[in-house]
Each structure stands twice: as structure tokens, then as C-alpha cells.
N, C-alpha and C positions, 0 to 999 in steps of 0.2 A: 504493500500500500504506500502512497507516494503521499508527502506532505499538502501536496492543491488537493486531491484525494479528499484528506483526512481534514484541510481547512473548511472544504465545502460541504462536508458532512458534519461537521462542528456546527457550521452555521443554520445550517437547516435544525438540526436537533435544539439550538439557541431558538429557533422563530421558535416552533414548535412548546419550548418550555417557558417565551414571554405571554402566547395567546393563551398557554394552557392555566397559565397563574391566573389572568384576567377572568377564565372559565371558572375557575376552581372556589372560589369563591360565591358565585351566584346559585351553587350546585354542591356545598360546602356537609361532606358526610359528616362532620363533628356536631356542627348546627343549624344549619340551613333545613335538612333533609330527617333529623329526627326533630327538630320542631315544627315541621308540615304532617308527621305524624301524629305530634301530642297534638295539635290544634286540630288533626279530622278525628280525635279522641280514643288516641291507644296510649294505651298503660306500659307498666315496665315489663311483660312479659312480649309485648310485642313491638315494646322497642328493643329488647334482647333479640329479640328474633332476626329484627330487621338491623339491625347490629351486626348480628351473626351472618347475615347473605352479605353485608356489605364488608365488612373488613375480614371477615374470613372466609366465609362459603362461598365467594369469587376466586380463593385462594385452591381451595378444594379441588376445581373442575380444568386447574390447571395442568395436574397430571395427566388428564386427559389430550386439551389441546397439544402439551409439552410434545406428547407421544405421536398428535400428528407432524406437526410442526417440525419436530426433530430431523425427520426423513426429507424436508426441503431443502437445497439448495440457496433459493430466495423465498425472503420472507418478507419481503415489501409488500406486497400486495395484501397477504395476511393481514398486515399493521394498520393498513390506510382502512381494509373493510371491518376488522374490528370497530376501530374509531367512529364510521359512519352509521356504525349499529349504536356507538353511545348517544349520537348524536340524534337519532330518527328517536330513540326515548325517552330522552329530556323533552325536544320537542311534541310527543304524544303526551308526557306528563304536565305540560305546562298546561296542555287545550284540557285536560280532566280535571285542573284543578280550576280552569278560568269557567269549566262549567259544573260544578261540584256544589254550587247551590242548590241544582237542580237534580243530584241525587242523593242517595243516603248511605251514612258516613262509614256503612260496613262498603259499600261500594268504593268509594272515594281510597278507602283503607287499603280494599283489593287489589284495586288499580295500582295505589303507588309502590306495592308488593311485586306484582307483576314488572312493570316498569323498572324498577330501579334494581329489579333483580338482572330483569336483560343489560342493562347500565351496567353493573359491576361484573358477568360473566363477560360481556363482549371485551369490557375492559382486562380480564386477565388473558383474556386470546391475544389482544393486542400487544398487551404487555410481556410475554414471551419472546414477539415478533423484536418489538421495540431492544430488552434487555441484549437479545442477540446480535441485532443488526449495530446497537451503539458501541459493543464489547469488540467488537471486527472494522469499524469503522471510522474509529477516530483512535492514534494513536497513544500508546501507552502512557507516554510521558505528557499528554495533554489532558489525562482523564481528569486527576483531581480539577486542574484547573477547567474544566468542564461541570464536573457537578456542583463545583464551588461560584464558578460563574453563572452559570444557568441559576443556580438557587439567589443570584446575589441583583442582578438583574430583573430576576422575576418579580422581585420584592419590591416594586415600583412600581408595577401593575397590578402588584398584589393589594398593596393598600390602598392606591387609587380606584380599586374594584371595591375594596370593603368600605370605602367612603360610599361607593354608590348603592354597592348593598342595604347596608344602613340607610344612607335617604330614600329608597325604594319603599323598605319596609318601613318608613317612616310616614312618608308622604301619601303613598296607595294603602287600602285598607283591602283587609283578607276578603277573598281569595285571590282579587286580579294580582296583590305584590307579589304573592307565592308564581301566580302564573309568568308574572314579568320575568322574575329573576332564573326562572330555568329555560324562556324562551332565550333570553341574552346566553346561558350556558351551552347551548346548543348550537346558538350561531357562531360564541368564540370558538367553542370547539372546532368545529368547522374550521374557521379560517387558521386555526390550529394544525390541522391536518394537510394543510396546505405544504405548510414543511418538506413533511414526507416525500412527498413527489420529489424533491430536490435532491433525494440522498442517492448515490453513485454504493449502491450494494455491493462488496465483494463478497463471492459467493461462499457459504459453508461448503466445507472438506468431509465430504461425507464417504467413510470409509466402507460401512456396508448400512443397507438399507434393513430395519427393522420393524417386524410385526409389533400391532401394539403390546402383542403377550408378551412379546421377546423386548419389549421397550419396557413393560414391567418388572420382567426378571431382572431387568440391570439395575434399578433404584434399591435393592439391600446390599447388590453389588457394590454398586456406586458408596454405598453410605457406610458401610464398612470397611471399607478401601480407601477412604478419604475422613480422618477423625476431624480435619476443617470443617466438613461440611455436615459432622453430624453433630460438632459443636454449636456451629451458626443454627443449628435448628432447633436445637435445645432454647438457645437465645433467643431467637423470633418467638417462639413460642413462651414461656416465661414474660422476657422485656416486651413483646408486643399488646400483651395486656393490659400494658401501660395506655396503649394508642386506642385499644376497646375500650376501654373504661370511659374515653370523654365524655360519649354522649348523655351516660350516670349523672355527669354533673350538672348536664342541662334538666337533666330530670329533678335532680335533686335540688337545684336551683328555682323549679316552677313550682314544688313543696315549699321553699322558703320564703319566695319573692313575688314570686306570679312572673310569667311567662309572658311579659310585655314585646312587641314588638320591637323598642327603641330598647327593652334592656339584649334582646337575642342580636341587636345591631353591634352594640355595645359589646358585648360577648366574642361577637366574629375578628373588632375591630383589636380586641387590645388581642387575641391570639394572633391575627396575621403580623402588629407590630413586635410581637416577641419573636414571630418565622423573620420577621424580614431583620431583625437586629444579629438574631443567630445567626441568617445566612451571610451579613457583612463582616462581620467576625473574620466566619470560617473563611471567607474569600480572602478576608487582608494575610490571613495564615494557612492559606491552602497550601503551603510548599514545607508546610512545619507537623500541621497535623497529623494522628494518627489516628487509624479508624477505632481501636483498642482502646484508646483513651475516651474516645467521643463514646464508645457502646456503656462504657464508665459514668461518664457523665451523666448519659440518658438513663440509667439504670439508679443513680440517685433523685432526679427529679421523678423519676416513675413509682418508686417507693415514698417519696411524699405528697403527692399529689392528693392520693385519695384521704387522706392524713392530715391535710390542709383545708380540704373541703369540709371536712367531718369539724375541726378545729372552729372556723372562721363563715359558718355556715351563715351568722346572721350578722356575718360585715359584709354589707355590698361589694363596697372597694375594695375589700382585700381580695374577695369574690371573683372581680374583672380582673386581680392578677394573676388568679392562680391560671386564666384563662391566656393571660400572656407569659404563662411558665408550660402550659400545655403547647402554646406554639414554638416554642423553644422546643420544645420534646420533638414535636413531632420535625420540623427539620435537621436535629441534629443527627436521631434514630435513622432518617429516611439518607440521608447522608453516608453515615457510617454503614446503613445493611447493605444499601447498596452497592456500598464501593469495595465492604467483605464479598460480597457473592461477585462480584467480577475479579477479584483478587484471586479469589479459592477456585475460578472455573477456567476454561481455555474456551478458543474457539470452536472447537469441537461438541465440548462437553455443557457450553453454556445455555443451551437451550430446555434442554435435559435439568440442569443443573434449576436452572430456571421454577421450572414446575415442579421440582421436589422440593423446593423451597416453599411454595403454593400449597402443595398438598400436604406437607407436612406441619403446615400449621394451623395443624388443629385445636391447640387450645383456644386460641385466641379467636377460632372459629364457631365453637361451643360453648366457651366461658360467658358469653356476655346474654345468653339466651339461660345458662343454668342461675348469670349474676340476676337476670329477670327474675326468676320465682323467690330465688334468694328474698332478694329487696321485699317481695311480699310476703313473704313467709316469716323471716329475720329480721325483716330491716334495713336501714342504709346504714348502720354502724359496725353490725358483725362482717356486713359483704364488703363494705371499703376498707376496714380490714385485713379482710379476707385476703381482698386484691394484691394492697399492700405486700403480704410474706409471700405471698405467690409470686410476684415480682421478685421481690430479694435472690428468689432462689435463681436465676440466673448470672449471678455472681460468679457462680462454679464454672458455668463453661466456658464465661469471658478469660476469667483466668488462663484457660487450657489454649484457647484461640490462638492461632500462629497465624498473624496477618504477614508474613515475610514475602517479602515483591516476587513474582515470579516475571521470568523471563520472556517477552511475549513477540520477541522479535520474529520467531519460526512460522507461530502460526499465521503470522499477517504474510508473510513473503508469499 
């Protein structure tokens, strides 16, 4: 792979990660999209649920796609039709909610079950494509500065969307704001995917083509043969609980506060200025960092969070920060898993690697659907918790973790 190659695929993956931040936002799984839930009147068992399809059971179906996908070649065209299937159900989701007056609220419920479930499966289809195609496509020595750029940049559009978010939900009253802000997700998205088209694939090395049985057999293979990769998943699995757990707060937040419009504004805005402070940070030290230290760090905000909540439950403002220490988590976590799984994989192996990543995190799949009956059974004091030690225990494997640079000159030539 030649340096124009790899600038021109840089940049494409840059558009793509400036439209996506401005998307990301109006279509926001932490708050956006579990409080279009509570407001068409679901409880904590069915924002567990709906939890669970979103940050994990998208994760589940990717051992699936992984197993197609693996046997390609190119995988562009995978990436871009993924994307246009998140796109077609934000926009179905928006027209259900702009006319959701007009039916009743087990329907309105169904709908957004449906919908954001195809939202988050198309999304891991994509995201196979996407992890492969950027690990082969932009060179080694320019990665960090890529996800430290991309996250540092975005962060511009990122707040300036959560300004609009906020005035939306401020200015328009339920149900047209809900429909506004996922019709705007769908159009950035789009011009999000515009990107794509621009990237110059080089092709996977695919040494022998495998049935999906034979693509099965190799994942205890795989995971036994590589302790990086069975550490990394002990880790997602424990510290990604940290990143289920958000939506709890919003919950536990409408028990304390009431579920106002301008305070869910408020909520979105100080989380994205904690994402966009972390990702400045990371950027001025992306050439110092390390992912072992960053999994460290996320792994103590994730063990207080829920701790904090429980603590400072009837201070508003300390409230809004704990919501800009959740944005801190969540870019510095997305940061570091990311840059371990392209660390620990090759180009070969990273697509594969990709969805065992996906299907193997299952707790964080299940958890937040068992932290649902919890909360109505227990309460929010034993389940946060709960969360809490569950958390901790990923200590152990960060330890073990050998993030050591591997050599990736071979497999680009």
C-alpha cells in the first residue's frame, strides 16, 4: 500500500467520522433513543431489553455476518449497504413517531423495537466491513493518529449537533422533536456514507475459503491460540458494562427529576463536552498514549459511575456531570478497544477477529435486560452496585493484556 493510497483513505474515513459525529447525536443510544422509549411508556424491563438489542445483541449477530464476510475479498460494498439499511430506519422511525399520536403506545413501542433493532444489526454488518477495510487501508504508523484525529475533529460537530439537539427538543414539542431529530440522523448519515465510495480497497488475502461450520470451528481455535484476544474479551465484556449501564441513569434520573425535555438536552450536552474534551486530550498525546493505560482509566470511571449516581442522586448538577464523566468513558473505552482489536489482529484475521469480538460479548448483551428486572425487583441501589464489582473484575485481564506493536508491514505489501 502506497502513502497517496493510504492519505486518500484516511480522508475518506475522516469525512465519514465528521458526518457521523453530527448523526450521532440526533440518534444518541445513551439518551436520545431510551428516552423516546420512556416517553411512549416503557419501564426498566424494557429499556433492559432494548439496551440489550442495542449495545449488545447487535454484537451477537456478528459472528454471523463475520462468517460471511470473512470469505470476501472486498468488502466495500458490504459497508456502504449496511449503512443505507441504518439509514432507511431512522428515516421509517422518524415518520412512526411524527404519526404516533395516532396510534397506541404498545404500537409506537413495537415499532421502535423493530426499527432500531434493524438500526443496530445493519450496523454490526457494517461494522465488520468498516473495522477490516480501515485495519488494511490506512497505514500503521498513521493509525493512532487517525483515531485520535477522527475523534478530535468530530468533536466540533459533535457539540454543535448537541446545541441543536437541545434546541430541537426544546423549541418543538413531543412527538414532531423526536421525529425531527432522527429524520436529521438519517440524512447525516447518508451524507456520511458518502465517504465510502472514496476508499481505494486493497483486497483481503484470503488463503482458503471457509464454510460457515468451518468458520465456527476456528473461533475456540482462534481464542485459544491467541491469550490477547481472549483477554480483550474478558475486558469488553466486564468494562463494557460500564457503557450498558448509561441508559440506568437516564432512568434513574426520571425517578428523581422528571424527564424534562431541556433537562435530556442538558444531559446529551454536558456528555458530548466530556467526549469532545477526552478526544482533545488524546489527540495532543496520541504519539505518547497507550491503549493499557486508557483501558485503566476507563475501568476506574466505570467503577464509579454507578456509585456516583447512587451518591448525588438529588444534586442536579453534580447529576449533569456525572453525564460528562460518562462521555469521557465512553471515548476513551471506544478509543482504546478499538485500537487493542486492531493491535491483536492482522489483515487476515481481522475480520474474523472482528465478530468474535461481537459475539463474545455477551454480558454486556444480557446484563442490562437481567439489570431490568433487577431495578424492579431490588432496586437501583443493590443493581448499581451490582454493576459496580462486576466492573472491577476486569482488572485481571487488563493486567494480562500485551498491547506490544506488531509488525504490519507484510501484510499491506
Amino acid at each position: 500500500m502506497t502513502k497517496k493510497i493510504s492519505k486518500v483513505n484516511f480522508t475518506a474515513f475522516i469525512w465519514h467520522g465528521i458526518f457521523l459525529s453530527l448523526a450521532s447525536n440526533f440518534m444518541d443510544v445513551h439518551t436520545i433513543i431510551p428516552s423516546i422509549l420512556i416517553k411512549a411508556g416503557g419501564g426498566s424491563i424494557l429499556l433492559g431489553l432494548l439496551t440489550s438489542i442495542m449495545i449488545g445483541g447487535s454484537g451477537l449477530v456478528q459472528i454471523v455476518f463475520a462468517g460471511f464476510l470473512s470469505n470476501k475479498e472486498h468488502k466495500k460494498k458490504s459497508l456502504i449497504l449496511g449503512v443505507n439499511l441504518r439509514v432507511i430506519a431512522l428515516l421509517f422511525l422518524s415518520l412512526m413517531i411524527f404519526i404516533s399520536e395516532a396510534l397506541a403506545n404498545t404500537s409506537l413501542i413495537f415499532s421502535i423495537f423493530i426499527l432500531i433493532s434493524i438500526f443496530s444489526f445493519s450496523g454490526s454488518y457494517a461494522n465488520i466491513s468498516y473495522v477490516d477495510i480501515m485495519g488494511k487501508s490506512i497505514l500503521q504508523e498513521k493509525r493512532k493518529k487517525f483515531f485520535s484525529l477522527k475523534q478530535s475533529i468530530s468533536s466540533i460537530g459533535i457539540i454543535l449537533s448537541a446545541i441543536a439537539v437541545k434546541k430541537i427538543l426544546k423549541d418543538f414539542s413531543y412527538p414532531e422533536n423526536y421525529a425531527i431529530l432522527f429524520m436529521a440522523a438519517g440524512i447525516l448519515l447518508f451524507i456520511a456514507s458518502i465517504g465510502f465510495w472514496k476508499i481505494n480497497e486493497i483486497p483481503t488475502r484470503i488463503r482458503k475459503t471457509r464454510s460457515f461450520k468451518e468458520y465456527l470451528q476456528t473461533i475456540p481455535k482462534e481464542i485459544a491460540n491467541n491469550s490477547n484476544l481472549k483477554n480483550y474479551l474478558y475486558i469488553i465484556n466486564y468494562l463494557g458494562l460500564s457503557i450498558g449501564f448509561i441508559p440506568f441513569i437516564i432512568l434513574y434520573a426520571n425517578k428523581s427529576f422528571g424527564l424534562s425535555n431541556n433537562l435530556i438536552g442538558d444531559f446529551l450536552l454536558y456528555k458530548i463536552i466530556g467526549m469532545m474534551i477526552a478526544s482533545l486530550v488524546l489527540y495532543k498525546r496520541s504519539k505518547n498514549f497507550e491503549y493499557k493505560k486508557l483501558l485503566y482509566f476507563s475501568l476506574t470511571l466505570g467503577i464509579f459511575l454507578p456509585v456516583l449516581s447512587l451518591a448525588f442522586s438529588n444534586n442536579i448538577f453534580i447529576y449533569k456531570f456525572i453525564f460528562f464523566l460518562t462521555g469521557v468513558l465512553i471515548t476513551v473505552f471506544k478509543i482504546s478497544k478499538d485500537g487493542v482489536l486492531v493491535e491483536i489482529s492482522d489483515n487476515e484475521n481481522r475480520a474474523v477477529y472482528t465478530g468474535i469480538s461481537g459475539a463474545g460479548n455477551i454480558l454486556p448483551t444480557i446484563f442490562p435486560l437481567i439489570a431490568g428486572f433487577f431495578i424492579s425487583i431490588l432496586g437501583y441501589t443493590i443493581t448499581f452496585l451490582m454493576v459496580s464489582m462486576i466492573i472491577s473484575l476486569s482488572i485481571i485481564y487488563i493486567i494480562k493484556l500485551n498491547c506490544k506493536k506488531r509488525d504490519y508491514e507484510e501484510d499491506i505489501k
